[in-house]
ROSE-709458 format. One record per residue (C-alpha): x, y, z; residue in three letters. Coordinates in steps of 0.001 Angstrom, whole numbers, plus 500000, padded with zeros to 6 digits. Layout:
! residues N
XYZALA/...
//
This chain:
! residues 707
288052369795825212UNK/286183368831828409UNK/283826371443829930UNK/285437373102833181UNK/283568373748836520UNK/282481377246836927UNK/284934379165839865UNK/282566380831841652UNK/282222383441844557UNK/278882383901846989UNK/278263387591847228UNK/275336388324849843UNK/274966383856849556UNK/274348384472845535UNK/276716382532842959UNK/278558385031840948UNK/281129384263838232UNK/284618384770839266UNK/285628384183835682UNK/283215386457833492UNK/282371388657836802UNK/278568387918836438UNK/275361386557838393UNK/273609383902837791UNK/270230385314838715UNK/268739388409839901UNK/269456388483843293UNK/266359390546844348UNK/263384388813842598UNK/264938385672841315UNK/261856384219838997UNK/260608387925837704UNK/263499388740835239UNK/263272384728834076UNK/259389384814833524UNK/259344388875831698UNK/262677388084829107UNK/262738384326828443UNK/258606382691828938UNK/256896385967827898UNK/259302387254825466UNK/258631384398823643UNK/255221384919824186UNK/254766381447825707UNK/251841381422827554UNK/249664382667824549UNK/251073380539822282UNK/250990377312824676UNK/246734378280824538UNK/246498379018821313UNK/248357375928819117UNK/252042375272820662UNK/250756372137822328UNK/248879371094819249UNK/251727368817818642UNK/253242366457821105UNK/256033367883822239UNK/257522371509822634UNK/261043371888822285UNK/263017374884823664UNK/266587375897823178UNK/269165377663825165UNK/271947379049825700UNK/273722378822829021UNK/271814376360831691UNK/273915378113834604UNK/271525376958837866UNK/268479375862835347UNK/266620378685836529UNK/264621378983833154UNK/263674375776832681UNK/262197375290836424UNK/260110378775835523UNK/258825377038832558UNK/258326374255834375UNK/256091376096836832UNK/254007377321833865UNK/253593374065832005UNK/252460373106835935UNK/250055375561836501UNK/248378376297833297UNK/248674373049831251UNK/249219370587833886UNK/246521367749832113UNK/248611367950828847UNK/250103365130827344UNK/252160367090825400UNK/256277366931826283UNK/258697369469826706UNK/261741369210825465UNK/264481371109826895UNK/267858371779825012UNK/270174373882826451UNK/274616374130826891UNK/276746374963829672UNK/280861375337828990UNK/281489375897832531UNK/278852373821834457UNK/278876373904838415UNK/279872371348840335UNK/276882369280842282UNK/278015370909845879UNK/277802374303843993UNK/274148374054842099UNK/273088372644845312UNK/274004375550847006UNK/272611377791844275UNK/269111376207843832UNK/268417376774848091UNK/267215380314846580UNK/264164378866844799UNK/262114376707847271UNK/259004377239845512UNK/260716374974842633UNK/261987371961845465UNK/259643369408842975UNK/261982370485839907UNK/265597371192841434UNK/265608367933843515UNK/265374365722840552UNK/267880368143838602UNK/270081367179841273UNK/270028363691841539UNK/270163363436838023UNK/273405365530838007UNK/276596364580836187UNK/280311365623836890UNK/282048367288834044UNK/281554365301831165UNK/281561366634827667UNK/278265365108825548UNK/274726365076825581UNK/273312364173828768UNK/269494362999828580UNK/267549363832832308UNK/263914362354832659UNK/262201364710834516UNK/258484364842836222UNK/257728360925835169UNK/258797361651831745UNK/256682364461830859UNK/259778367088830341UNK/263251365372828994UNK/266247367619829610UNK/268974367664827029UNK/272361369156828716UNK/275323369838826250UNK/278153369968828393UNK/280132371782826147UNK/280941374765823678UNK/277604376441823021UNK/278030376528818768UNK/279933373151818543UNK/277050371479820213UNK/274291373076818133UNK/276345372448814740UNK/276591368814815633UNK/272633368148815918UNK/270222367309812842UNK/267720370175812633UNK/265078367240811069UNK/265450365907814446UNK/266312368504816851UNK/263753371979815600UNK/263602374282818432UNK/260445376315818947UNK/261560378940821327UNK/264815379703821893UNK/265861381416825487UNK/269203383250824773UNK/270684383203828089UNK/274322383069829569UNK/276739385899830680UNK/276298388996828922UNK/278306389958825658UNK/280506392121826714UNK/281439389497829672UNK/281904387077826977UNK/282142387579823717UNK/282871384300822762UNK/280036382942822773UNK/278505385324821307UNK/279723384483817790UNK/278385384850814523UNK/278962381016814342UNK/276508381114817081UNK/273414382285815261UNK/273991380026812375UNK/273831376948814467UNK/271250378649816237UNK/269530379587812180UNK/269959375575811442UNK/267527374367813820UNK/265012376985813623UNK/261951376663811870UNK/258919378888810030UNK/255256378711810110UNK/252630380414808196UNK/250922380445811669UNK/253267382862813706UNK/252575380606816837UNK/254237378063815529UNK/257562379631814416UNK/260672379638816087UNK/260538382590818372UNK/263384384021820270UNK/264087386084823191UNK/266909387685824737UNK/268089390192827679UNK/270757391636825703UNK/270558394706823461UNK/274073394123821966UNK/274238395307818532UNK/276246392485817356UNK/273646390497818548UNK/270819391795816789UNK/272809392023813672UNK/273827388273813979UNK/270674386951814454UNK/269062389434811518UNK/271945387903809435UNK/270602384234810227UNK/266890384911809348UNK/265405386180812150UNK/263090389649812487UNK/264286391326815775UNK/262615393870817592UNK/263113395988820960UNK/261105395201823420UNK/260451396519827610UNK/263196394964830016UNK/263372393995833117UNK/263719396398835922UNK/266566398772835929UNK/267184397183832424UNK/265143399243829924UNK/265174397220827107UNK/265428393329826118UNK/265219391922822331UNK/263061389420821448UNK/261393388062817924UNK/260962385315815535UNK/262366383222812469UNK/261301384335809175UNK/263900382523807114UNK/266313383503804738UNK/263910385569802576UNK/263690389295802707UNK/262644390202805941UNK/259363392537806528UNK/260116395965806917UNK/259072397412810736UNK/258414401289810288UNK/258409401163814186UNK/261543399684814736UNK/263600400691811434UNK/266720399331812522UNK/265521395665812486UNK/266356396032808334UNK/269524397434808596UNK/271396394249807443UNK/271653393117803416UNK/270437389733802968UNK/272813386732803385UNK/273613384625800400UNK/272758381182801462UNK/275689378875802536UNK/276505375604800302UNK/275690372466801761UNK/278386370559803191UNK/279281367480801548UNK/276468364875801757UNK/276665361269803728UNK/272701360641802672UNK/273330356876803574UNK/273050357660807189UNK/269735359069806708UNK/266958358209809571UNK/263728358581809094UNK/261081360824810207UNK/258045359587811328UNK/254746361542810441UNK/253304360352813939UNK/254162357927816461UNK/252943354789816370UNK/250196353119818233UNK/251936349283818713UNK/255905348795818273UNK/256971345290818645UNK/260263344360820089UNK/262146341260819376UNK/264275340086822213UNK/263796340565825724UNK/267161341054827002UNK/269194344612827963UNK/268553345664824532UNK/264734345088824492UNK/263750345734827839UNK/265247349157827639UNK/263661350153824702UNK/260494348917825881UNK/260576351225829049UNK/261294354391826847UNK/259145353643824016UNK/256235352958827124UNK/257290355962828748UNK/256039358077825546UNK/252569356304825712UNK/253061353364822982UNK/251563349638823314UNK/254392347369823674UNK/254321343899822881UNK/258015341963823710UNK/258937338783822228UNK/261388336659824287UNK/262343333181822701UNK/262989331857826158UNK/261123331163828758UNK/262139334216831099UNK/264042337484830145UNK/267462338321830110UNK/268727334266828808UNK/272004335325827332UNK/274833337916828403UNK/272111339881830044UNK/271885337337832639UNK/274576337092834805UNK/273864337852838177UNK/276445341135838536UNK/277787343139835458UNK/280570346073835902UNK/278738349365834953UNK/281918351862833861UNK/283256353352830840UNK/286740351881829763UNK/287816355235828329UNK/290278354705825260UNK/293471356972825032UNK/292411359404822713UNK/288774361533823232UNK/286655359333820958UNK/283197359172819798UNK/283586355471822178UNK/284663356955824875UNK/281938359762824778UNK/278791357196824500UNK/280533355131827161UNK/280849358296829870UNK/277340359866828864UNK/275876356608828776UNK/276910355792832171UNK/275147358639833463UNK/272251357957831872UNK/272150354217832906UNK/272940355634836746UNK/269476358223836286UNK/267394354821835328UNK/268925352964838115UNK/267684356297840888UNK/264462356789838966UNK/263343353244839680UNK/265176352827842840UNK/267114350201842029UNK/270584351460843939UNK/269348349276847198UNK/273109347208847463UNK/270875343930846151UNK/269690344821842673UNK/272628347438841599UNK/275212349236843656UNK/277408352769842589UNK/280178351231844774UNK/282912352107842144UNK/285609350552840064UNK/289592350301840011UNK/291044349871836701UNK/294344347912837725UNK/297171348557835952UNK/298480344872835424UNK/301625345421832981UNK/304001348417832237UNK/301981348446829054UNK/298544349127830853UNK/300265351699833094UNK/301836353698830122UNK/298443353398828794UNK/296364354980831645UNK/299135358117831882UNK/298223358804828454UNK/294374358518828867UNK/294389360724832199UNK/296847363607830064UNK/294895363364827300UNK/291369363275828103UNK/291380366161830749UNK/288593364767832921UNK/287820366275836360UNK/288623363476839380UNK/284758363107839957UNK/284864360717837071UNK/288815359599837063UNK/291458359639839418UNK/294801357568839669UNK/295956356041842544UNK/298756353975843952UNK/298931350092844925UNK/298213351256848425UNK/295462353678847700UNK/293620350902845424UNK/294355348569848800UNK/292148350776851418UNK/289707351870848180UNK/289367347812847592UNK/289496346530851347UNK/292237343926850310UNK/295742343793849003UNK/296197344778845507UNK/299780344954844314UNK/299164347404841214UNK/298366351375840764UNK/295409351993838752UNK/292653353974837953UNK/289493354867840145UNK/286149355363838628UNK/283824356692841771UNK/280785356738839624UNK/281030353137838254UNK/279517350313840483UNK/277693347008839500UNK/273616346092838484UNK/271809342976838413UNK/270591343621834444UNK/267401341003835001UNK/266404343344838174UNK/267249345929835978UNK/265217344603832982UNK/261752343447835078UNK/261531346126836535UNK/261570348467833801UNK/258680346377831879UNK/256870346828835053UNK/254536348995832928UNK/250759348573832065UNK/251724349531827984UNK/254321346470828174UNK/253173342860827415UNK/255767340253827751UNK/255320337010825550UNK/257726334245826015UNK/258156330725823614UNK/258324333407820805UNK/260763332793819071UNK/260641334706815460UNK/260529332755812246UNK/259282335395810003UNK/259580339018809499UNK/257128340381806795UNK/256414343670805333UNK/252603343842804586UNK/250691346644802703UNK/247810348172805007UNK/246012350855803088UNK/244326353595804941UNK/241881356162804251UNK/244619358728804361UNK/247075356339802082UNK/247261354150799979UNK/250695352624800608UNK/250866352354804200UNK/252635349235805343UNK/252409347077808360UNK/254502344279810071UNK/253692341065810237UNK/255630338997812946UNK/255169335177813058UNK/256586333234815995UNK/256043329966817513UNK/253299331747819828UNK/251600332731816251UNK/251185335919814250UNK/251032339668815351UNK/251162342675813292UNK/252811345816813689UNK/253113349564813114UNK/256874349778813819UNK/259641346577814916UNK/262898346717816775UNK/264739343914816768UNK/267013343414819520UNK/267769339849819533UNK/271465340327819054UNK/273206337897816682UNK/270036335798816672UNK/269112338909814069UNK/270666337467811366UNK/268283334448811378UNK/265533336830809940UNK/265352337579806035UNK/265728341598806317UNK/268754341256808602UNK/271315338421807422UNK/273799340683805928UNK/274475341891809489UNK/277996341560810701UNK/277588340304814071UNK/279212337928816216UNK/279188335703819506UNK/281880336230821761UNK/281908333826824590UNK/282292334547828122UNK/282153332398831156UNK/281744334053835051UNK/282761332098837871UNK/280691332366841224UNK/281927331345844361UNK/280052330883847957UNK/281916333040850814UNK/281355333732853860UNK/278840336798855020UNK/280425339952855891UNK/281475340600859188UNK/280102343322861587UNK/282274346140862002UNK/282676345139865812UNK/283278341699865217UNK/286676340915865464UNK/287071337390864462UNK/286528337352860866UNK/287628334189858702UNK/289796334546855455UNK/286703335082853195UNK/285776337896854718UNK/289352339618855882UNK/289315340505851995UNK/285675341001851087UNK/285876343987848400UNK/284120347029848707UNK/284360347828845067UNK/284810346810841861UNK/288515345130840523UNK/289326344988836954UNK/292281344153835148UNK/292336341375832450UNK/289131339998834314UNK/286491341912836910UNK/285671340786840113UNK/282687342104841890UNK/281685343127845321UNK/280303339760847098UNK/276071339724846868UNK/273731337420848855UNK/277034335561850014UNK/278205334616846264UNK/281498336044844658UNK/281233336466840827UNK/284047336792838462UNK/285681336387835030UNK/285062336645832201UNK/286455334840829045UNK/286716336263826150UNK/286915333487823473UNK/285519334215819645UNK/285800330618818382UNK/284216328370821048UNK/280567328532820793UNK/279801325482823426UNK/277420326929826629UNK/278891324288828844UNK/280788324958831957UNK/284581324447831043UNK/286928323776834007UNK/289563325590831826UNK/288032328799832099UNK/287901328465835959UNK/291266328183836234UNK/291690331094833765UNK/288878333582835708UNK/291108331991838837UNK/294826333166837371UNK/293046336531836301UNK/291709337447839761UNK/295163336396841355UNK/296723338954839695UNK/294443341529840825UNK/293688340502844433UNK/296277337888845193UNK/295214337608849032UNK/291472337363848120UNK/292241334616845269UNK/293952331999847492UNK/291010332694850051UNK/288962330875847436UNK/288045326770847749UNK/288928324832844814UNK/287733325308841675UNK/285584322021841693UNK/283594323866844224UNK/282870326638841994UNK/279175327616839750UNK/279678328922836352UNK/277400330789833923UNK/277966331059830298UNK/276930333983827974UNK/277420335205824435UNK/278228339000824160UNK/276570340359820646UNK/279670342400818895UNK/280460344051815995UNK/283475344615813203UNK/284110348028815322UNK/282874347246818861UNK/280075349933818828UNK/276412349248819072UNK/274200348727816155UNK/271259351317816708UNK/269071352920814160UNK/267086352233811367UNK/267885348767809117UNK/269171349178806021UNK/267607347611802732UNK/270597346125802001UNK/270410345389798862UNK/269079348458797958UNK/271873350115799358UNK/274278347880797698UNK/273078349543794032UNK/272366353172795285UNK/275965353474796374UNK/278146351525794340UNK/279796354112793032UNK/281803353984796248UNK/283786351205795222UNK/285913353687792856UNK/285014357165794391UNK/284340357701798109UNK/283802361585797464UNK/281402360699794851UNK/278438363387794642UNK/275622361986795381UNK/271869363359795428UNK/270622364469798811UNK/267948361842798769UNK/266808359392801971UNK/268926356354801590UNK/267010353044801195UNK/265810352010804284UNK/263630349146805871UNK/260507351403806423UNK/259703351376810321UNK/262122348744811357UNK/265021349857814052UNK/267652347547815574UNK/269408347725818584UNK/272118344750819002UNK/276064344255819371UNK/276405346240822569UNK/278866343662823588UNK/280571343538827168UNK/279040347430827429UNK/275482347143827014UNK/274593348364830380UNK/276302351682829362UNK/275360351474826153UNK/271685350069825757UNK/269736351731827998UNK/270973355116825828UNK/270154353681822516UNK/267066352633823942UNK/266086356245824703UNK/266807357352821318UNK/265667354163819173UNK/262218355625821115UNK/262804359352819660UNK/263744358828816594UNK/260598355820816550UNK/258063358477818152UNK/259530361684815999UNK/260820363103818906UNK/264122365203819642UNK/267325362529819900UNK/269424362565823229UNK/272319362247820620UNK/274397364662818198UNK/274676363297814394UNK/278405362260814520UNK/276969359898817184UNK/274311358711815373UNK/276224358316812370UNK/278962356319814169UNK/276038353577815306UNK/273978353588812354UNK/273225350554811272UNK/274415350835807866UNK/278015352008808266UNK/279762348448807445UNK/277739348327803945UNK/279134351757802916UNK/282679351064804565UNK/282649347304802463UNK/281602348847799533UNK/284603351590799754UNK/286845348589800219UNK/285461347268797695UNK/284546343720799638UNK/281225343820798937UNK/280407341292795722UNK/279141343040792386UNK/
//
């Protein structure tokens, strides 16, 4: 179910709910009640001096963002008292009824002491979208993790080895308000990614401003010790207190009550998948090298820079972004399949994350990248059947999808189009090698080009600490390097390399066409020539895309052909890109010269079997092979909870196909967590559904996979 926006009313200029008849924030002293139940309830300030930020990060859950009031008060705290830490925070935290960007905007005008924090919340902002969605907030120093969602389904879907909370705010509208969420179910998920410590500072800790019964007595169920504790202001008391596990709980003589619930018996484990294991890193690394230096690699650089590793990126060419990554305009949108799907969710949220890169480096200038939107045409009775389903069935708000008629798509696209369709307002276009440069505009980023990769070895490297520590060696034709970590992201190029040549990519070719017009018009000018009587103002897509005109060129296409693997410029495909546009923009297709006037560039997308990205940690295929071959005759076979048999500290990235703008720059930013040890922007089913060594186990349960 897609999240809903929050109906509110403005009492006194204050956002209440008009569906659970609650505020949002104390209307009288905004900040107090935030910084008394949620930062010193869970005692943060002590614990921040005292060992928190021995680690590098600090990761705090909750439960209803609301306005984001909590996390701008910690925020202000990190600021003030910790401000020359390198130490991350990492902010989790679920909204079922987020408001709408007019609406927080609104809201947030109470707190201009936090104008820093709520200005980047809110151009980092997304409509109603149901996911994960990753912000990058203060130049990477806090990350903002934004379920947009049910509360206890998007806890339950995250990996507690890669998602621990340390301090969770329990927030949202009261219990009695809504009791839903609220739910025993709650405090389990909440249980799962909680953590102890022999030093208390370190535990999970928990605050809340509720003295509900039922929630005491669900959170005592999980593992927690509770205790009552001073409120807020006319509220006399608040409950805060920390994990202890599922082992018998100290007894309080001051607070009796706390023990009033038997011990749970522990739940059984659900059934295992340990092949889609990833690893967890002790530390991060001090030097990653990244293999390819196109969408892929150039993301991943940026985020794995961003955390403060060396990178050194090895392009083959001589200049990034060589292959599909370098064509001068590529559609940025999510082509949402009929049914919700795990697809169709990495395709919206990744969107939105690709759109926060694009402000963050202010890239949305009309040259480099523009969010100028897209219409999905519908082209056949088929397609148009189609896009009724998608628009019943996925329940999106119009801020992300709206249909319109032949004559709506006509004013949207500034020339005639002869179908109905779908709009996508936050879609538009980017320039991936503007993109690309200048996200490895950083000083941790070394660029190396002539490099191509011959050899891929796995070294010993013993250490004081170890004796089995293990280093990379990479040898190209610009010589040798070593490692601490690799990520290869030279899509089907991979399979060159000795680890990788089980993989099961392939090249798909595609060829744009580009075609000189005439500049745009001025708005008072009103002799304008064919060209320009039907320049577009957005995006056109139907069995081809045709971009918005840049620096006086018109590019569209593309082919889509999986058997020719020539890079030449075939007249053929011309004509088809030609025939395709036609039957999208008929008037702005015979405004064209002839095709013997046209430029061409030719690409090979990276794809897999299933058409999602390869991300994660590489398999040891072989390895693999004899630990599950019992899944030939029994896929329910019960096996051991033990790490699956993976390539130790080597990640791939590859096969984002025709999507990678919406799809690699996300992968990036978790190929960096899971590389650094740091909380994923991505729930487990999600993870599971890219991870690299999905086709071994679905081969070996077809049984395709030779003995």
């Amino acid at each position: 179910m897609q999240p809903r926006n929050a109906q509110l009313i403005w009492p006194n200029g204050k956002p209440r709910s008009e569906t659970f008849d609650d505020i949002y924030f104390n209307e009288h002293d905004n900040t107090a009640e935030t910084e008394h139940v949620f930062i010193k309830g869970n005692n943060l300030p002590a614990r921040l001096d005292t060992g928190l930020f021995k680690h590098h990060f600090l990761s705090v859950g909750e439960t209803g963002f609301g306005t984001g009031t909590n996390l701008f008060c910690l925020l202000a705290l990190i600021d003030r008292c910790h401000k020359q830490a390198t130490q991350r925070l990492y902010f989790l935290s679920t909204e079922l009824f987020p408001l709408t960007h007019a609406d927080l905007e609104h809201a947030l005008t109470s707190f201009p002491a936090f104008a820093a924090y709520t200005q980047q919340l809110l151009d980092q902002y997304p409509p109603a979208i149901k996911g994960m969605h990753r912000f990058i907030l203060n130049n990477g120093r806090c990350y903002l993790t934004l379920c947009l969602g049910d509360a206890t389904q998007s806890f339950e879907q995250l990996s507690p080895q890669h998602n621990r909370v340390d301090a969770w705010f329990l927030d949202g509208f009261a219990p009695a308000k809504n009791p839903a969420m609220w739910s025993p179910d709650l405090f389990a998920a909440i249980s799962r990614l909680s953590h102890t410590n022999e030093e208390l500072a370190l535990a999970t800790h928990f605050s809340t401003f509720t003295i509900a019964g039922t929630v005491r007595r669900g959170l005592q169920q999980e593992g927690f010790l509770v205790e009552r504790a001073t409120g807020h202001g006319t509220k006399r008391d608040m409950q805060k207190g920390y994990f202890v596990g599922h082992s018998t709980l100290p007894f309080n003589t001051e607070h009796p009550w706390v023990n009033d619930v038997p011990q749970p018996t522990p739940k059984p484990p659900r059934l295992p998948t340990p092949w889609f294991t990833l690893p967890s890193p002790a530390k991060a690394p001090e030097h990653v090298v990244i293999i390819g230096a196109g969408l892929a690699g150039c993301t991943t650089a940026e985020a794995l820079a961003r955390r403060g590793v060396r990178v050194t990126l090895l392009e083959q060419g001589d200049e990034i972004c060589q292959q599909a990554s370098g064509n001068r305009q590529g559609a940025l949108y999510a082509k949402l399949p009929v049914d919700p799907t795990l697809s169709g969710e990495l395709h919206l949220t990744g969107l939105e994350y690709t759109l926060r890169l694009l402000k963050i480096h202010h890239l949305l200038d009309g040259k480099r990248a523009d969010q100028c939107g897209l219409l999905q045409l519908a082209t056949s009775e088929k397609e148009a059947q189609r896009q009724q389903h998608l628009l019943a069935n996925n329940a999106l708000s119009q801020a992300v999808v709206k249909a319109v008629t032949a004559e709506e798509a006509s004013r949207i696209a500034n020339t005639a189009i002869p179908h109905s369709g779908l709009f996508f307002p936050r879609a538009g276009w980017v320039y991936p090698k503007a993109l690309c440069e200048a996200l490895i505009d950083h000083p941790l980023v070394t660029l190396t080009t002539h490099a191509k990769v011959t050899e891929l070895n796995l070294q010993p490297c013993p250490t004081e600490a170890t004796t089995d520590a293990q280093r990379w060696q990479i040898i190209s034709h610009q010589g040798e390097l070593t490692a601490d970590a690799v990520v290869v992201a030279n899509a089907h190029d991979a399979k060159t390399l000795t680890p990788l040549s089980q993989l099961p990519l392939k090249p798909i070719r595609g060829q744009v066409s580009s075609v000189p017009v005439a500049p745009q018009a001025p708005d008072n000018d009103q002799e304008t020539t064919s060209d320009t009587k039907h320049s577009l103002n957005t995006i056109i897509c139907g069995d081809g895309y045709c971009c918005p005109a840049v620096e006086n060129n018109l590019y569209f296409g593309a082919t889509f052909d999986l058997h020719k693997v020539t890079d030449e410029v075939r007249p053929e495909d011309h004509d088809y890109n030609l025939n395709s546009l036609g039957k999208m923009a008929p008037k702005l297709a015979d405004s064209l010269p002839p095709t013997n006037q046209w430029h061409a560039k030719v690409g090979f997308r990276c794809a897999t079997p299933d058409y999602m990205p390869i991300a994660g940690p590489a398999p040891d295929f072989d390895a693999y092979v004899s630990r599950y071959n019992k899944l030939r005759n029994d896929r329910k076979w019960p096996f051991e909870e033990s790490p699956a048999p993976l390539q130790p500290n080597l990640y791939l990235t590859m096969g984002h196909g025709s999507k990678g703008l919406i799809t690699a720059p996300l992968c990036a930013e978790y190929l960096a967590c899971l590389i650094t040890g740091e909380p994923l922007p991505i729930h487990k089913p999600m993870t599971d559904a890219l991870h690299p060594a999905r086709f071994i186990i679905k081969d070996l349960i077809r049984n395709k996979i030779g003995r």
